[in-house]
C-alpha positions as CSV (number, residue, x, y, z in Angstrom):
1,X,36.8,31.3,24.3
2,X,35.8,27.9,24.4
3,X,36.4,25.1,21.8
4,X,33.7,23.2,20.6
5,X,33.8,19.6,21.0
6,X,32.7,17.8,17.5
7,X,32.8,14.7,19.0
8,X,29.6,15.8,21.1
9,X,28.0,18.4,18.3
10,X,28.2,15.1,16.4
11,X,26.5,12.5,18.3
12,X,23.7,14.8,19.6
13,X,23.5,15.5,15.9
14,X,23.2,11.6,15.0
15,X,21.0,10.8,18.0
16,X,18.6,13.7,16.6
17,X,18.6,12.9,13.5
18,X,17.9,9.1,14.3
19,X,15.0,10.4,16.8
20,X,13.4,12.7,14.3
21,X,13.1,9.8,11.3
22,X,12.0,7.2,13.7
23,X,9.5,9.5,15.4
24,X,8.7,10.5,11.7
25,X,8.1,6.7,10.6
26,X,6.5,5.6,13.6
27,X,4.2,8.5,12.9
28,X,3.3,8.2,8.8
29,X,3.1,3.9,10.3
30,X,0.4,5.3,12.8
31,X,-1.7,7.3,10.9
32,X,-1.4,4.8,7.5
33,X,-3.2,2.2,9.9
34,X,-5.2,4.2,11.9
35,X,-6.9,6.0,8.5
36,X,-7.0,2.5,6.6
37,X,-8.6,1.1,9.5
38,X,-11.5,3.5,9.5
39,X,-11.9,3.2,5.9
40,X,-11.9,-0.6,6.1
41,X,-14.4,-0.1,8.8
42,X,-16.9,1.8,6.5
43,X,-17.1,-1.3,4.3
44,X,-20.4,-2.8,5.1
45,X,-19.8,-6.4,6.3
46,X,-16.3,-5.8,8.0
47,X,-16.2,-5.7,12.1
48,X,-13.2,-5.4,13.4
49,X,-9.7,-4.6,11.5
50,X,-6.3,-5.6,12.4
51,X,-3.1,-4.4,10.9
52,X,0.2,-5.8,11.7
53,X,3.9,-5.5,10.2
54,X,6.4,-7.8,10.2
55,X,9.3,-6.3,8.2
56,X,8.1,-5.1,4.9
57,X,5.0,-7.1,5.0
58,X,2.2,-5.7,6.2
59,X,-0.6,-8.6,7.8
60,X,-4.4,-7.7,7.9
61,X,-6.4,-9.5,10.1
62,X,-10.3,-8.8,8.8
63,X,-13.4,-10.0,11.0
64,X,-16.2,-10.4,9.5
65,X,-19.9,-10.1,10.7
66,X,-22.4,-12.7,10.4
67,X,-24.3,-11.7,7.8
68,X,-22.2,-10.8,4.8
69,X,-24.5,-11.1,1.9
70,X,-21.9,-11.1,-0.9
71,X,-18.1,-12.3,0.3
72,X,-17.0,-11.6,-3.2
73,X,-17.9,-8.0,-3.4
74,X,-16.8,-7.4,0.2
75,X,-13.4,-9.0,-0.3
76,X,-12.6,-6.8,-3.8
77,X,-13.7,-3.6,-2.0
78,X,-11.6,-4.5,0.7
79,X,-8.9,-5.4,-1.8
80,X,-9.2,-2.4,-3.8
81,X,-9.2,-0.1,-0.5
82,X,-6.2,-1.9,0.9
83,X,-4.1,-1.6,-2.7
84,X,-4.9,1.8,-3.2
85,X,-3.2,3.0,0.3
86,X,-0.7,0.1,0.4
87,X,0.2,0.8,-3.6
88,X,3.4,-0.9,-3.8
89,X,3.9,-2.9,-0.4
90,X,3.7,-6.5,0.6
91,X,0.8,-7.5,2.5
92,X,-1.9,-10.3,3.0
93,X,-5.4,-10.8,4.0
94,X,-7.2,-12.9,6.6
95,X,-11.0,-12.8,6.5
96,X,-11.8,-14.0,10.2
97,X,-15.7,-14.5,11.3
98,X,-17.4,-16.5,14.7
99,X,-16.8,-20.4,13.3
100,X,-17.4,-23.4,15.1
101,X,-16.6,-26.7,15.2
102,X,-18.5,-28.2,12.9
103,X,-17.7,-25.9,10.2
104,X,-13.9,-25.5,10.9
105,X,-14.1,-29.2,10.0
106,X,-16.1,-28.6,6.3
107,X,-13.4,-25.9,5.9
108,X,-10.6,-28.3,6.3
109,X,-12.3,-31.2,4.0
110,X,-13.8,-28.2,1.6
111,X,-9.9,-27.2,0.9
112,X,-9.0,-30.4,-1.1
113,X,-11.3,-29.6,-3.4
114,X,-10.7,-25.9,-3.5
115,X,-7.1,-26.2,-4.2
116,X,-8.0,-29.4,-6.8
117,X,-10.6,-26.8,-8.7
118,X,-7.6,-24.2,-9.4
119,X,-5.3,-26.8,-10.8
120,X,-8.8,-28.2,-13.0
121,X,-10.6,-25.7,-13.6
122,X,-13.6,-27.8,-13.2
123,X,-15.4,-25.3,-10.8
124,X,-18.6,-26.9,-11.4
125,X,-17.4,-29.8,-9.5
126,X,-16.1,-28.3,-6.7
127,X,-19.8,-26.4,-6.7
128,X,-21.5,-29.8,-6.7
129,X,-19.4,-30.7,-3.9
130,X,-19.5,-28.1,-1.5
131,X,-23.4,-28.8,-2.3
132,X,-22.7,-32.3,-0.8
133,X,-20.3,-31.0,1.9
134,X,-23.8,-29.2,2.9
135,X,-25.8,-31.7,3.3
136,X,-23.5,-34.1,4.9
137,X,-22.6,-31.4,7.7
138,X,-26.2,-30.4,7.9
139,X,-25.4,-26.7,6.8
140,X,-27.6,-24.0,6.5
141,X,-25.9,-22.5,3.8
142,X,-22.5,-23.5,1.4
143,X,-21.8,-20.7,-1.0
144,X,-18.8,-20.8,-3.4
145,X,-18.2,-17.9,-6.0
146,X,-15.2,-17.5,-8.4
147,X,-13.4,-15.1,-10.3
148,X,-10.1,-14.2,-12.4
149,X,-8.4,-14.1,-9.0
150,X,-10.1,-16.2,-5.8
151,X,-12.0,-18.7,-5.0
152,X,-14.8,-17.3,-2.2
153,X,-16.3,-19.9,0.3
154,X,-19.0,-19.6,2.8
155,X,-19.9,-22.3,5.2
156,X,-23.4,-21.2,7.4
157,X,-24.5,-23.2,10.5
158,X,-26.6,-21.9,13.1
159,X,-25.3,-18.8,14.3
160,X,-21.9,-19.3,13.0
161,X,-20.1,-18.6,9.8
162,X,-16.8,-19.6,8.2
163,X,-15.4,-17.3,5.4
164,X,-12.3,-18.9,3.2
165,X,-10.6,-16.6,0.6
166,X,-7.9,-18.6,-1.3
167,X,-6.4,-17.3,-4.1
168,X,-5.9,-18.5,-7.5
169,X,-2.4,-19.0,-9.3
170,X,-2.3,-17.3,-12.5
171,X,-0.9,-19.8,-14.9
172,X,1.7,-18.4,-17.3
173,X,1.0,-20.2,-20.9
């Protein structure tokens, strides 16, 4: 009769059991993105989705199309889709759209006075402002809506479109 050699039972028994839960993650990972993405995709306004992890954090790369008529309401459905399969893990948004130039630019002056409106308050101002910001870049559109949690800017020129999401610090009182 021949003995059995535990050293072998055991490490095909490890290396089994290691290929098992990795195939096993790498599968639940596969189809958590693949079925977010097609959800995401159903959201009227959103083009092309991109999920990435790096550790625990998941990263979600959003393009936009051109012609999202309310960046407020797209963003929360978004949010709300992404929460609701994410539940408890890290992650963070990235609403991407065809820019140019001209309006990369805006964006970059336009943040100052994001960033100054959620230490204010005074979102009234920064409205007035991204009002000048339009007609000093010549913009076809400059739309800026608020809410409990973001601060939603779009920049329109010509056939291009920037979309800025920044979010707004709670304040604990």
């Amino acid at each position: 009769m021949k003995q059995i050699n535990f050293k072998l039972l055991a490490g095909v028994l490890i290396v089994s059991l290691a290929v098992f839960f990795l195939g096993n993650y790498l599968l639940n990972n596969y189809r958590l993105n693949s079925n977010l993405t097609e959800q995401l995709i159903e959201i009227d306004g959103i083009e092309e989705v991109e999920i990435n992890q790096n550790n625990a954090q998941y990263r979600l790369e959003i393009l936009l199309d051109q012609e999202v008529e309310d960046l407020q309401l797209t963003f929360n459905q978004l949010k709300d889709q992404v929460d609701d399969t994410f539940e408890d893990r890290e992650y963070e948004i990235e609403v991407k759209a065809d820019s140019n130039e001209v309006l990369e630019q805006t964006g970059k002056v336009a943040d100052l006075a994001l960033h100054e409106a959620i230490t204010t308050g005074e979102f009234v101002k920064l409205a007035e402002r991204v009002e000048d910001y339009k007609e000093e870049y010549e913009l076809e559109e400059a739309i800026v809506q608020v809410d409990n949690d973001h601060i939603y800017l779009t920049l329109t020129e010509d056939e291009a479109v920037l979309y800025k999401v920044v979010e707004r610090e709670q304040k604990n009182d």
